[in-house]
Residue, then its C-alpha position, 0 to 999 in steps of 0.5 A: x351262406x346265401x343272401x336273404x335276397x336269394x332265398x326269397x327269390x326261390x320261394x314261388x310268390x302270389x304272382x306266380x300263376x298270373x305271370x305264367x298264365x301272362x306269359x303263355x298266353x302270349x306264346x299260343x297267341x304268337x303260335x297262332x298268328x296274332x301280330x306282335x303289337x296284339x301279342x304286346x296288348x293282350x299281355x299288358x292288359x293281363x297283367x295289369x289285371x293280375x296287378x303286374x308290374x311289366x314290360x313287353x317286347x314281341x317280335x316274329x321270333x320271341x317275347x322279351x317279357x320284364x316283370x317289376x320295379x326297374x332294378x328289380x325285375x325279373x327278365x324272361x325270353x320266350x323263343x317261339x317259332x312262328x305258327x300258321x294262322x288259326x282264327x279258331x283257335x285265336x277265338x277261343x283265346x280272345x275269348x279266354x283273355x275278355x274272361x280274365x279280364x272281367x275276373x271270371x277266369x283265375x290265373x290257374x283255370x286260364x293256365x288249363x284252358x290254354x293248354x286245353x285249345x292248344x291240344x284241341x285238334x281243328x274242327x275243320x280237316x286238312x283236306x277241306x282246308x287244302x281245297x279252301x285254299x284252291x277255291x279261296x284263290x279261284x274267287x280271288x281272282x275272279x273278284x280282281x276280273x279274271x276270267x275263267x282261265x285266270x281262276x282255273x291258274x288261281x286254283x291250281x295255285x291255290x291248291x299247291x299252297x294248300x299242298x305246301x301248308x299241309x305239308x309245312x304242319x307235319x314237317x318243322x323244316x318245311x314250315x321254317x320255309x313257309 
């Protein structure tokens, strides 16, 4: 026969959306470019409104994330490879945590909307953003007093790293290297 305790364990809880919704949350956050102390802040700052009890850890590879009492917690690892920066999509999300911060988003709808910006496709086309990354490096070095040979080599520098970047979202391999 098993333990009282076990069993309860096994039965999902009130908290259960809020914690998945937490945790997801910190892992598309992560995906697109958020810093660990911001991936951190958003969690803890949900969970308290979900009145969670929890810890956090984010590091470049992996959320370690504690919910309960000390003693009683329940202890997850998140492994998650390290995305490509996605203003967009980091957008949607901050805006998505101020509305469940404020109450307007429950735990379920915030599960559904995450999955929703993660499958959305970028507004912007791979080539466009390729030739942004070559004439973000010729400003950029016009901007540090280069003239127009430096930004011709920023272009081509700039374009090669669009090049690899492109590369790098169709290849996991590539994009371990990036």
């Amino acid at each position: 026969a098993m333990p009282d305790r076990e069993l309860e364990r096994d039965e999902p809880d009130e908290h259960d959306e809020a914690r998945a919704f937490v945790m997801q949350l910190g892992e598309a956050l992560h995906r697109y470019g958020a810093s660990a102390q911001r991936v951190e802040q958003a969690m803890e700052l949900l969970s308290s409104r979900f009145d969670l009890e929890s810890h956090f850890f984010a590091t470049p590879t992996s959320i370690f994330a504690a919910f309960g009492k000390p003693g009683q917690q329940n202890v997850g690892l998140l492994r998650v490879e390290p995305g490509q920066v996605d203003l967009e999509k980091r957008c949607e999300l901050d805006e998505l945590i101020s509305e469940a911060l404020h109450g307007r988003v429950a735990p379920r709808d915030g599960l559904e909307r995450i999955e929703l910006i993660q499958r959305a496709p970028s507004q912007w086309g791979a080539g466009l953003t390729t030739l942004c990354y070559a004439f973000a490096s010729a400003a950029a070095a016009r901007f540090l007093g280069g003239t127009w040979r430096e930004m011709a080599a920023a272009l081509v520098v700039g374009l090669s790293i669009g090049i690899v970047a492109l590369a790098a979202k169709r290849s996991r391999l590539v994009a371990r290297v990036v």
